[in-house]
C-alpha positions as CSV (number, residue, x, y, z in Angstrom):
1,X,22.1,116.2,139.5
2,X,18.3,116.2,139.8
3,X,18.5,111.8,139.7
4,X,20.7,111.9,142.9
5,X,17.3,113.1,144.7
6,X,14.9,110.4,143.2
7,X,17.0,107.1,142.6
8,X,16.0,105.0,145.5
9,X,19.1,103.1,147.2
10,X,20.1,100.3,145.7
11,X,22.5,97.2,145.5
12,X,26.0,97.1,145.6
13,X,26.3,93.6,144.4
14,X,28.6,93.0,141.0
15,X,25.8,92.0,139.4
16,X,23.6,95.2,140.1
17,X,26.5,97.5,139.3
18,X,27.5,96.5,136.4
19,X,24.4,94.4,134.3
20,X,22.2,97.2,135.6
21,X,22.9,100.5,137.4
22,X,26.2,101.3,135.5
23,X,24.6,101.8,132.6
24,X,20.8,103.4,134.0
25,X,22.5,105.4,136.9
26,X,26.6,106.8,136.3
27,X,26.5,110.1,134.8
28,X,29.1,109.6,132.8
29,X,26.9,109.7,130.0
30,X,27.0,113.8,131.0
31,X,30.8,113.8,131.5
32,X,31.1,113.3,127.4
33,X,33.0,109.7,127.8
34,X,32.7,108.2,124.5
35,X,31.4,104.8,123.7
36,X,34.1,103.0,123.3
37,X,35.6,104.0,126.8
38,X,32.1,103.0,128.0
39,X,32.4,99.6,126.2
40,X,35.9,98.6,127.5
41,X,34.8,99.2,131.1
42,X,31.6,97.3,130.5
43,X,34.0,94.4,129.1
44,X,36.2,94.2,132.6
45,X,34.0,94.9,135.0
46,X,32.9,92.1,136.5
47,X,35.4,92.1,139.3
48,X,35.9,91.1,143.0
49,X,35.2,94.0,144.6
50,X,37.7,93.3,147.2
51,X,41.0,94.5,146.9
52,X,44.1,92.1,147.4
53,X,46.8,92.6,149.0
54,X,50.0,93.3,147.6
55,X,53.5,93.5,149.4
56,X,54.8,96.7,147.3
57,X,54.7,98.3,143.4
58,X,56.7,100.2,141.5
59,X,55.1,102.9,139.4
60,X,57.8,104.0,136.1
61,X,57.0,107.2,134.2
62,X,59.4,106.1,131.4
63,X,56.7,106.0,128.8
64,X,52.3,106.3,129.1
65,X,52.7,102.4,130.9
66,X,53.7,104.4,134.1
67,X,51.2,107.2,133.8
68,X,48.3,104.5,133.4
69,X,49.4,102.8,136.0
70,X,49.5,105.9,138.4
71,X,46.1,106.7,137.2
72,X,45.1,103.2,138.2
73,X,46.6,103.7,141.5
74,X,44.7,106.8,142.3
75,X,41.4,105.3,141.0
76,X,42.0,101.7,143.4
77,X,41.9,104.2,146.0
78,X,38.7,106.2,145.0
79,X,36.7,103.1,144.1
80,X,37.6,101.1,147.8
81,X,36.9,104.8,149.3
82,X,33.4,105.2,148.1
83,X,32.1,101.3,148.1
84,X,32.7,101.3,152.1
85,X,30.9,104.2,152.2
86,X,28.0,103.4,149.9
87,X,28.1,99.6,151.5
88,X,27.0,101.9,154.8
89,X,26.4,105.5,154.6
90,X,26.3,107.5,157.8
91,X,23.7,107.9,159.2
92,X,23.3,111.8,159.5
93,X,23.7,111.6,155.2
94,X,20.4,112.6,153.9
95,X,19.3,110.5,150.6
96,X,20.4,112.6,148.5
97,X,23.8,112.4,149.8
98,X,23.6,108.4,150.1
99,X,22.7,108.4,146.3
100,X,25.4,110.3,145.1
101,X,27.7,108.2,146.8
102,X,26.1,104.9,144.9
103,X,26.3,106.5,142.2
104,X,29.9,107.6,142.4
105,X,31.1,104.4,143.6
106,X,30.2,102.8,139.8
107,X,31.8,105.9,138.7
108,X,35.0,105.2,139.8
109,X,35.0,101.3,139.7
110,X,34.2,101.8,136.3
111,X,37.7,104.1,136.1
112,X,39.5,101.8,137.8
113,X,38.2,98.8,135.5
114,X,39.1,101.2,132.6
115,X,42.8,101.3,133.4
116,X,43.3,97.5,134.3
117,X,41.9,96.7,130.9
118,X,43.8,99.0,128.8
119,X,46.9,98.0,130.6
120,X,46.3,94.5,131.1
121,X,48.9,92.0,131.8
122,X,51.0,95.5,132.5
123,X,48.6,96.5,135.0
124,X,50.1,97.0,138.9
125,X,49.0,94.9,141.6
126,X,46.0,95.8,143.3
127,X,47.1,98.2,146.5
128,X,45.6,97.8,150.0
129,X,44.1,100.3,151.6
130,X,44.3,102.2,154.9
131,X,41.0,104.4,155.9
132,X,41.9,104.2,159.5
133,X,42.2,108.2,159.7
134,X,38.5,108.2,158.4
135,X,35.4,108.0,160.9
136,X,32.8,106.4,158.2
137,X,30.4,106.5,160.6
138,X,30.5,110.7,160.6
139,X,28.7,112.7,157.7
140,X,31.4,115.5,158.4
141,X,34.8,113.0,158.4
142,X,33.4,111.2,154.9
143,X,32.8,114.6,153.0
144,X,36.2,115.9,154.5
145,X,38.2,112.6,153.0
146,X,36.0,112.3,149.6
147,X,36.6,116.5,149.0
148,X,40.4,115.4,149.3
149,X,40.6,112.1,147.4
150,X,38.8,114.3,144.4
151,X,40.7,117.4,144.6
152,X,43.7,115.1,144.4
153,X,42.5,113.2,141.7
154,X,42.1,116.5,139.6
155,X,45.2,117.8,140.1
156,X,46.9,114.2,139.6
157,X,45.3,114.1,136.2
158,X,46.7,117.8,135.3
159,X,49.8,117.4,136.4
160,X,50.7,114.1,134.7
161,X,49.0,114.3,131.6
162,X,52.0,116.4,129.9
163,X,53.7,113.2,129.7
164,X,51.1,110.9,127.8
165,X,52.6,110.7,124.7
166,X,49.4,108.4,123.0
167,X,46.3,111.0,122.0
168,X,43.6,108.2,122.5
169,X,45.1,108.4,126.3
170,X,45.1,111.9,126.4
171,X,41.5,112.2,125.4
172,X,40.3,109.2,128.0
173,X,42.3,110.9,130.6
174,X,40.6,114.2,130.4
175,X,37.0,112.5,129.9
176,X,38.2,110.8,133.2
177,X,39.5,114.5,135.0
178,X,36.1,116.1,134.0
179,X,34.4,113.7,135.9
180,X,36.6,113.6,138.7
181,X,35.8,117.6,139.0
182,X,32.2,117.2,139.0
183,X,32.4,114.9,142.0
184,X,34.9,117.8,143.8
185,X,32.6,120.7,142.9
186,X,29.4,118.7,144.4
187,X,31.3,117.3,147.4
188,X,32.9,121.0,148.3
189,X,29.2,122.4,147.6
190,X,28.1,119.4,150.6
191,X,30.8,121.2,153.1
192,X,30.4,125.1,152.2
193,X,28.2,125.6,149.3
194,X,29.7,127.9,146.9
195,X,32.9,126.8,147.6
196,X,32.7,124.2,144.3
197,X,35.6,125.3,142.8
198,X,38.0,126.5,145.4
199,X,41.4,124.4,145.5
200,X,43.4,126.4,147.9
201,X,43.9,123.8,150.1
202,X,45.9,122.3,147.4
203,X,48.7,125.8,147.6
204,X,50.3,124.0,150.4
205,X,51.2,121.3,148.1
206,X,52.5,123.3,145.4
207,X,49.8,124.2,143.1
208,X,49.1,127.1,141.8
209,X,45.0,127.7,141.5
210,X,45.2,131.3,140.3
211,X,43.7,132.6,136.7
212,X,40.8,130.4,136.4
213,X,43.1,127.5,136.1
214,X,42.2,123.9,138.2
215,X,45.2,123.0,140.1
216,X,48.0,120.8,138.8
217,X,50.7,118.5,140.7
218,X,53.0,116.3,139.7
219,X,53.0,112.3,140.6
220,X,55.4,112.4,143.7
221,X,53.3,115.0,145.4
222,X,50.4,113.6,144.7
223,X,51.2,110.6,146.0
224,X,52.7,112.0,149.4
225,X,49.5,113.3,150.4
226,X,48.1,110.4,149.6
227,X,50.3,107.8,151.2
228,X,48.2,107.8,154.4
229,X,45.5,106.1,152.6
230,X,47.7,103.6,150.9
231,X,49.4,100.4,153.0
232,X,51.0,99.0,149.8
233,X,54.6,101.0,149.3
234,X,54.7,102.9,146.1
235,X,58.2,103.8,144.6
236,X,58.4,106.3,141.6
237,X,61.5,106.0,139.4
238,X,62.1,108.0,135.8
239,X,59.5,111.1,137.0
């Protein structure tokens, strides 16, 4: 993490992100995600990086379409998440703090680029946002949202990867999840340091954290402790 110290802040233009810092500042490159993951993302990411509103979507775990799509959900909601807060940091967040969140911003737009590609004309609508409950302009209220917009993200991707049926899926998703664990650990290690790897707050939702196991839950609860971020209705049918 020694780069998060010594980048200096930069753009958050398309053009920055993705003809430039993508590929010179998101550690992915340490996560182990393989080159052609890096090159699909590369291909679709040159995207509005505003989000537009859609009325409702339904997400059907029938077959690996519905499980993409989740995942593409969930990373929507990451991606808007950290570009507001990387477009204007708080201003108690020391530099090293506002570099990781640049940094983690082209980490998840590049996620959520991933999944519209792959799915393509299958792909969901994009989901509007609501970050009302968030004070952006607090160090403490940011870190407290991003710790639980990861640790949900990890669990999301344990809990639903059971039912991909496709191995090169399988293999993107957990090249995805190991990423989405190194944010948690670094973000809990912001709040209490030490604390990288504790999920308990996740028992309340049903997940068991015991035996050196990261937690695990399954799409619907997932997505009820996420619904207050998320305007756009969300139904789940076949889970």
């Amino acid at each position: 993490m020694e780069n998060l110290k010594a980048n200096p802040k930069t753009s958050t233009t398309d053009t920055d992100i993705f003809d430039a810092r993508l590929q010179r500042r998101a550690f992915l490159q340490y996560a182990g995600a393989s080159a052609a993951v890096v090159a699909m993302v590369a291909a679709g990411c040159k995207k509005d990086r505003s989000p537009i509103v859609s009325t409702g979507t339904t997400l059907d775990f029938k077959n690996d379409i519905g499980v993409l799509n989740y995942a593409y959900a969930l990373e929507q909601l990451e991606a808007a998440f950290y570009i507001k807060v990387a477009s204007a940091p708080p201003a108690s967040f020391t530099q090293a703090q506002k570099n990781y969140f640049q940094d983690v911003q082209y980490h998840e737009i590049a996620h959520r680029e991933f999944f519209k590609k792959v799915l393509g004309t299958a792909a969901i609508g994009n989901l509007e946002v609501d970050f009302s409950s968030i004070n952006f302009n607090d160090g403490a209220s940011v870190l407290a949202a991003a710790k639980t917009f990861e640790d949900l993200g990890v669990a999301a991707y344990n809990g639903v990867g059971v039912r991909l049926t496709t191995d090169a899926y399988l293999v993107a998703a957990g090249q995805i999840v190991s990423v989405e664990a190194r944010h948690a650990a670094w973000v809990r290690d912001q709040i209490s340091n030490g604390s990288f790897a504790d999920l308990s707050s996740l028992t309340s939702l049903g997940a068991n954290v015991s035996g050196g196991l990261d937690a695990a839950l399954t799409p619907d609860k997932v997505l009820t402790a996420a619904s207050k971020y998320i305007k756009t209705k969300i139904n789940i049918i076949n889970l």
